[in-house]
N, C-alpha and C positions, 0 to 999 in steps of 0.2 A: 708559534711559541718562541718567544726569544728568551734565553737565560744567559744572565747578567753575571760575568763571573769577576771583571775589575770595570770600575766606575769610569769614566776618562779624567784623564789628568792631565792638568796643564803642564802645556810644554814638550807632551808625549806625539808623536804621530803614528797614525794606526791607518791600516789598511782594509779593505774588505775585499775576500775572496767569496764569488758565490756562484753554483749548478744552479741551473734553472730546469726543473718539470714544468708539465702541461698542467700542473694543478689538479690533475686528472690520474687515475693507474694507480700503480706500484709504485714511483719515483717520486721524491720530494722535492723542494727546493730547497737548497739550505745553503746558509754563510753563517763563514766568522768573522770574526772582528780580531785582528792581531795587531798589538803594540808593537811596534818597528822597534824600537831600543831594548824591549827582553823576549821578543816575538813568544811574548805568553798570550794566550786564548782570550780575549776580554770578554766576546759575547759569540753567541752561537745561536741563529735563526735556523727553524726548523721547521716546515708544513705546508699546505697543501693549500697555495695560491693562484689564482689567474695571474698572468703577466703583468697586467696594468697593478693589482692590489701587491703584486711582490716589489714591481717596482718602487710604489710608495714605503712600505716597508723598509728598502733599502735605503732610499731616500733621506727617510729621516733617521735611520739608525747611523746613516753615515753622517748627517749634520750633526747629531750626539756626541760624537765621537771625533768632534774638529774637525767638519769635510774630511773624512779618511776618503782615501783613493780606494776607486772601489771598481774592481774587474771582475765580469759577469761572463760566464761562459757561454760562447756560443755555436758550439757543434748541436747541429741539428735545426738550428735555425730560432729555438724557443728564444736566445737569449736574446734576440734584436726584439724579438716581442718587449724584454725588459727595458732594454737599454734606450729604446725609442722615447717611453715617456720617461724616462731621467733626463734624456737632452731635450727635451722639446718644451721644458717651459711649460708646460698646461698645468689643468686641475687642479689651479689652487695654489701652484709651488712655481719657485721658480728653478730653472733649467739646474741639473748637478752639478756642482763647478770641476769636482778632478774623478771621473771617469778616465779609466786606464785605455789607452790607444795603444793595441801592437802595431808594431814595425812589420810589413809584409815586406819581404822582399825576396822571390821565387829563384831570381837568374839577375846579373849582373848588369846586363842590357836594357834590362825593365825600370819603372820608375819604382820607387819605395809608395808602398798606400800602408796609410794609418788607422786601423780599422778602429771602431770601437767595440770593449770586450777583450776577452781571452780565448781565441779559436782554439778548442782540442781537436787536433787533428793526428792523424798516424806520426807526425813529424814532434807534435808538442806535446803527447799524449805521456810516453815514457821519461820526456826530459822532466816533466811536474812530480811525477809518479818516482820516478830517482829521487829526486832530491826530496820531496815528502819522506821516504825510503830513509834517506843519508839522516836529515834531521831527527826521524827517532831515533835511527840507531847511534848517533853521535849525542843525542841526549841536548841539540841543540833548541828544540821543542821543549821548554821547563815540564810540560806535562799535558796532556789528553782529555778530553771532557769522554765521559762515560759512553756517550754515544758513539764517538768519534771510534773510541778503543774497541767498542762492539762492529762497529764495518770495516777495522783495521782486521778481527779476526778470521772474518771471512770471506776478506779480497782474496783472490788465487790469481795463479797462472794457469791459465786454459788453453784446450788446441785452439780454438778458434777464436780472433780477431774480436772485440778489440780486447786484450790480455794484457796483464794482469788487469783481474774484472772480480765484481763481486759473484759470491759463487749464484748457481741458479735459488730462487725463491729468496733473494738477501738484496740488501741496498749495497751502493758507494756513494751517495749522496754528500754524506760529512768528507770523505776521504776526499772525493775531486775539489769539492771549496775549500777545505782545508791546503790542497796539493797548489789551487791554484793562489 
């Protein structure tokens, strides 16, 4: 389900942040779509994809949207199932042109690798999660899609790892592609 909340407009550049699930379970996959110059919500995917069908998905919702730069999560491994067919060119489509690269860089002595994706890891996990944090309460986020505010109410902090988490029986799906 994708809902359409601003049209793209030219001259605008938008971004897309997106979790990826197995398509499978409890978890969803979901992305938005945020305008870089008022980082309000344009659009918000929602549902229960194979890899290959989300990656298309993102595919063309990011060419909609002026090749928005589009970083795909990948703790756990699902998001290289994503990220694979966006750069490879197949199926019809050609290769995504602005896919987000992090900057690895562990220890000093090591070389810099540029992954592609957004690794949440214990290290990147809270810096996303802060600053998702900061922007609502600074009111830098113009405003929340309903779903978003519904997994915003039942993230917690838990004893156990990884924390703040959505409570047990609940999603964070919106909350991590929105964070990221």
């Amino acid at each position: 389900l994708i809902r359409v909340y601003e049209k793209p407009k030219e001259g605008v550049e938008y971004a897309i942040g997106a979790d990826t699930a197995t398509g499978r379970g409890q978890d969803y996959s979901c992305a938005y779509v945020v305008n870089l110059q008022t980082m309000a919500l344009a659009a918000e995917f929602h549902g229960k994809l194979d890899a290959d069908l989300y990656a298309t998905q993102l595919h063309f919702l990011g060419r909609w949207y002026h090749s928005a730069w589009v970083a795909v999560e990948t703790a756990g491994g699902y998001g290289e199932a994503v990220n694979i067919p966006l750069r490879d060119g197949k199926a019809g489509r050609p290769a995504y042109p602005r896919l987000y690269r992090h900057l690895m860089q562990n220890r000093p002595d090591q070389p810099r690798a540029r992954v592609y994706g957004y690794p949440v890891t214990t290290h990147t996990r809270p810096l996303i999660i802060n600053q998702l944090e900061k922007a609502l309460r600074e009111k830098s986020l113009p405003w929340v899609t309903p779903r978003l505010l519904s997994e915003c109410q039942t993230f917690i902090h838990a004893e156990t790892a990884p924390s703040p988490r959505a409570q047990t029986g609940c999603n964070d799906d919106t909350v991590m592609a929105c964070a990221i």
